[in-house]
C-alpha positions as CSV (number, residue, x, y, z in Angstrom):
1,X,31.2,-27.6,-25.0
2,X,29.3,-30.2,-23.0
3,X,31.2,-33.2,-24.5
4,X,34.4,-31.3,-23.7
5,X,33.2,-31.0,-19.6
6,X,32.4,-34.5,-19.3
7,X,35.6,-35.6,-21.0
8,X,37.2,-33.2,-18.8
9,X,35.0,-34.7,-15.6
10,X,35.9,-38.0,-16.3
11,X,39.5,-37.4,-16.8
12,X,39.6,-36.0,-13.4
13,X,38.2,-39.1,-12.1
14,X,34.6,-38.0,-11.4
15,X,31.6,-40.5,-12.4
16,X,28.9,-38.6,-14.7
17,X,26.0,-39.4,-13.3
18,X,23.8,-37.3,-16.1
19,X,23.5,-35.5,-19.2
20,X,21.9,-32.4,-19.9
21,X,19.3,-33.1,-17.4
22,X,16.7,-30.2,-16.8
23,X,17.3,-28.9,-13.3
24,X,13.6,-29.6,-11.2
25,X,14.2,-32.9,-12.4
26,X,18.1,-33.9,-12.0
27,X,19.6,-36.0,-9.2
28,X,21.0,-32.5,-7.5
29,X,17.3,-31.3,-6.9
30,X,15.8,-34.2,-5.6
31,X,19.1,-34.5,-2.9
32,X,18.9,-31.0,-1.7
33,X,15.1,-31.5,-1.9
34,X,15.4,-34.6,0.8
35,X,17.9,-32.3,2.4
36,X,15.5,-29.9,3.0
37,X,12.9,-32.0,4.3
38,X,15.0,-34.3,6.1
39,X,16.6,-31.6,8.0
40,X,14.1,-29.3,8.7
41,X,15.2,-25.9,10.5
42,X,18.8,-27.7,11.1
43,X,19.8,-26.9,7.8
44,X,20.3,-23.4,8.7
45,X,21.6,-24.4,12.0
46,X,18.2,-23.1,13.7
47,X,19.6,-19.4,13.2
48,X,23.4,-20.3,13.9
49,X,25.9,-19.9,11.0
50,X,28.9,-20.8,12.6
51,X,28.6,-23.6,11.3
52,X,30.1,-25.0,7.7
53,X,27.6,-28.0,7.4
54,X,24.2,-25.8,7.5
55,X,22.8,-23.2,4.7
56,X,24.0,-20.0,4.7
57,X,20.9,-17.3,4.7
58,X,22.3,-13.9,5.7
59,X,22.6,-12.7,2.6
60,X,18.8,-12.7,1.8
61,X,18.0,-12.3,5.7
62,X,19.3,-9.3,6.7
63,X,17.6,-5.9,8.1
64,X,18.6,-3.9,5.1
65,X,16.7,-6.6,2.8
66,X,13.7,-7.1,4.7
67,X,13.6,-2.9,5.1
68,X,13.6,-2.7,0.9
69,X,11.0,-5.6,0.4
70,X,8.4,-3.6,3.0
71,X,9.1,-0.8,1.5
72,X,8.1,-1.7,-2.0
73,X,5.5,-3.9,-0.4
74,X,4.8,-0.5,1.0
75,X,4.5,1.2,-2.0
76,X,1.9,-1.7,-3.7
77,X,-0.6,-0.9,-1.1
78,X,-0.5,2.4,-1.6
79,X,-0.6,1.7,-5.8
80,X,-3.8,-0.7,-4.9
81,X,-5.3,2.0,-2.6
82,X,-4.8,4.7,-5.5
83,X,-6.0,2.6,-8.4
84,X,-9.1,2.0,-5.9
85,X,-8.9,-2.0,-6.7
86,X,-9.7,-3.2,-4.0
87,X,-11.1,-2.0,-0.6
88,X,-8.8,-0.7,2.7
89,X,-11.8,-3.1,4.8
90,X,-10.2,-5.9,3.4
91,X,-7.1,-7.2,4.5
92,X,-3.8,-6.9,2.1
93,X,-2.1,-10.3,2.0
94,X,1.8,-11.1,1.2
95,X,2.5,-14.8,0.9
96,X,6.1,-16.1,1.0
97,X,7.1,-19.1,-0.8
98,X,9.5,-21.1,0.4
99,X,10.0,-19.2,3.9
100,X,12.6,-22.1,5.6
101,X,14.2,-20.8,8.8
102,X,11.8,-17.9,9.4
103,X,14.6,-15.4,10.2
104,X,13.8,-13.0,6.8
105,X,10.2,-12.9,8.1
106,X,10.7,-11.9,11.4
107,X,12.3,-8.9,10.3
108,X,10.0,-8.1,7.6
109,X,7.2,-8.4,9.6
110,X,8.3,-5.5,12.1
111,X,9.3,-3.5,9.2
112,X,6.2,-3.5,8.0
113,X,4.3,-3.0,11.0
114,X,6.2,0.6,10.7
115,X,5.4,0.7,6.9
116,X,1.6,0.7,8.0
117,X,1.7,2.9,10.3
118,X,3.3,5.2,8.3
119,X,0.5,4.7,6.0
120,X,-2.0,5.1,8.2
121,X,-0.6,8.8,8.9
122,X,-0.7,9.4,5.8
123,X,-4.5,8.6,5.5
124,X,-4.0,5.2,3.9
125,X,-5.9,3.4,5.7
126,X,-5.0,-0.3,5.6
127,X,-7.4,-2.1,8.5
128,X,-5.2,-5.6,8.2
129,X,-1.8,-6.8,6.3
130,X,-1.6,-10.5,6.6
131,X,1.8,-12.4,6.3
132,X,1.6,-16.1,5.0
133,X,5.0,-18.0,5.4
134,X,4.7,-21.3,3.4
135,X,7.2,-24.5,3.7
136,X,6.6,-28.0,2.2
137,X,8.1,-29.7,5.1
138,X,5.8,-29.8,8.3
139,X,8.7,-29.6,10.8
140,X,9.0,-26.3,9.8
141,X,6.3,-24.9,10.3
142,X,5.9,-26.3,13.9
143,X,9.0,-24.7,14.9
144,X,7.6,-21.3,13.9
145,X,4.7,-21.5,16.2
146,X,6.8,-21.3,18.9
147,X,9.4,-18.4,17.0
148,X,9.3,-15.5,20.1
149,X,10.1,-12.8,16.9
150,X,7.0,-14.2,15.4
151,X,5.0,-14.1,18.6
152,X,3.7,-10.6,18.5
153,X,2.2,-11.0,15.1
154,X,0.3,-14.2,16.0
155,X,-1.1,-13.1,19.3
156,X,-1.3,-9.4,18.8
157,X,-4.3,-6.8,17.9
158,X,-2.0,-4.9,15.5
159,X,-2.4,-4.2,12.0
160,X,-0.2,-7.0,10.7
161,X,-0.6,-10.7,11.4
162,X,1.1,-13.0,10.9
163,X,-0.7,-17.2,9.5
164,X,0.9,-20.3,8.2
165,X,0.6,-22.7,5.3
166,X,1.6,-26.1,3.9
167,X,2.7,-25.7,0.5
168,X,4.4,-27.5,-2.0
169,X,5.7,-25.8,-5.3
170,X,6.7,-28.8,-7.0
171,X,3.0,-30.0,-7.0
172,X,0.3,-28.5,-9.1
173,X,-1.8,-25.7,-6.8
174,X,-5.5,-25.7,-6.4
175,X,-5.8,-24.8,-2.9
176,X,-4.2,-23.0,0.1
177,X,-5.2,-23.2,3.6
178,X,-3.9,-20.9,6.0
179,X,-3.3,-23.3,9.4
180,X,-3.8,-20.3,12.1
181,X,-7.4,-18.6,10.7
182,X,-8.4,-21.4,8.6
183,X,-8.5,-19.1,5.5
184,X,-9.4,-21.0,2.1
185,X,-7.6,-19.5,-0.9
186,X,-8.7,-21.1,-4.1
187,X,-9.9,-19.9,-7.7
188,X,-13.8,-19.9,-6.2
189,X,-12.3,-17.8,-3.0
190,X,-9.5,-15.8,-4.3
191,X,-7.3,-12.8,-2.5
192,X,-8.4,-9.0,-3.8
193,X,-5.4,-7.8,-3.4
194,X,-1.9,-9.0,-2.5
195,X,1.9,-9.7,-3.3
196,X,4.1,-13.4,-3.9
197,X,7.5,-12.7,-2.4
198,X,9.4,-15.7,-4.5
199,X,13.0,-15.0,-4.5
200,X,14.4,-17.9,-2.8
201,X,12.3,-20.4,-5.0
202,X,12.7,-19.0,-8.0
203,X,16.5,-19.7,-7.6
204,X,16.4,-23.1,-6.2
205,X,12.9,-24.7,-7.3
206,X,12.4,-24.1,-10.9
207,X,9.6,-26.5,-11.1
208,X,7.6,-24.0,-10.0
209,X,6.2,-21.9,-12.0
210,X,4.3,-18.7,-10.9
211,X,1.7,-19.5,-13.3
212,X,0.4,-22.0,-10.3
213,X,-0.5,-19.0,-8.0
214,X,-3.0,-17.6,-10.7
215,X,-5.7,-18.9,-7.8
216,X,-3.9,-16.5,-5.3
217,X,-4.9,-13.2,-6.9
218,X,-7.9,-11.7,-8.5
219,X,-7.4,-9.3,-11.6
220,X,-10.0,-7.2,-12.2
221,X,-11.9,-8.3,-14.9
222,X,-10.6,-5.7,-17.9
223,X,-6.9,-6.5,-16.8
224,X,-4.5,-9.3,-17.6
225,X,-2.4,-10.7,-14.6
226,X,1.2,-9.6,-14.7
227,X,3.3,-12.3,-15.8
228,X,7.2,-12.8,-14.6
229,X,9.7,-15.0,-17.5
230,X,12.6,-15.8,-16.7
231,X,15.8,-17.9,-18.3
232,X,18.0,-20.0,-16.6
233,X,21.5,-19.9,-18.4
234,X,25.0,-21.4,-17.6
């Protein structure tokens, strides 16, 4: 079959430029990888998709998405709370891989602000939910810090807030700093309790396996972590 598509390829006047190359490490990943960084928040046209030369991101950064991942981030805390793993002093964190234009967390973030009130009504108490939105490329993050839907969650006394963190998946992870609170996260300091929100990497960086974020959480000690496979097939 592959012989047959580049015979094809090359009858069609295309150059092959390689064969049977494993994706995190093939010419197409390392362009859209400079792309990314190169770019910054213009590859999604800072928020504007009018236009054909930028990303397209409605389709994962919509209400009706962000409304379905706080509930079932929702539903976590309250699983946590139940199972009494860890303590409702402590604060819950989610971190996002791969965040890019910021619009997905914007809404998320006041989606769950409702999700923990509703919570809280229902005697859950969660005292703090922090949001980490992680990027390799520095540009981006700049360009959140001054993000006016992000604003109430940096500044604010509510129960959800909002930090920011440096981080590459395509390197080995021993440490994350979050930039705003100056939170360590390492295997000696490790989160309690917590979700990885990944869907965006997992579908363009396959270099990165989830296996690097074991420093993130904390099993208790007679439980395995939960483990995610998957298999990339064309």
């Amino acid at each position: 079959m592959l012989q047959a598509r580049v015979k094809s390829a090359r009858a069609d006047g295309f150059e092959l430029l390689e064969r049977a190359s494993r994706l995190s490490t093939c010419v197409m990943y390392t362009l859209m990888r400079d792309y990314y960084s190169a770019k910054g928040l213009e590859a999604w046209g800072r928020g504007e998709e009018r236009s054909q030369q930028t990303v397209p991101f409605y389709i994962t950064s919509n209400p009706f998405i962000a409304r379905a991942y706080a509930r079932v981030i929702s539903a976590a805390i309250r699983d946590y709370c139940t199972a009494g793993t860890f303590s409702s002093e402590e604060p819950f964190m989610v971190l996002e891989l791969g965040t890019g234009p910021g619009k997905f967390s914007g809404l998320l973030l006041f989606f769950l602000a409702e999700e923990i009130k509703r919570l809280r009504s229902e005697d859950v108490n969660v005292t703090k939910l922090v949001y980490v939105m992680t990027d390799f490329t520095r540009s981006n993050i700049d360009a959140w810090q001054s993000d006016p839907s992000l604003a109430p969650y940096m500044h604010g006394s509510g129960p959800v807030v909002v930090d920011f963190a440096l981080l590459d998946c395509d390197t080995a992870l021993t440490d994350i700093v979050l930039e705003r609170s100056g939170t360590l996260i390492n295997a000696a300091s490790p989160v309690s309790a917590g979700v990885i929100l990944a869907s965006v990497m997992l579908s363009t960086s396959i270099v990165c396996p989830l296996a690097h974020f074991h420093v993130f959480l904390s099993p208790p000690a007679e439980q395995e972590p939960h483990a995610c496979h998957c298999e990339l097939r064309s």
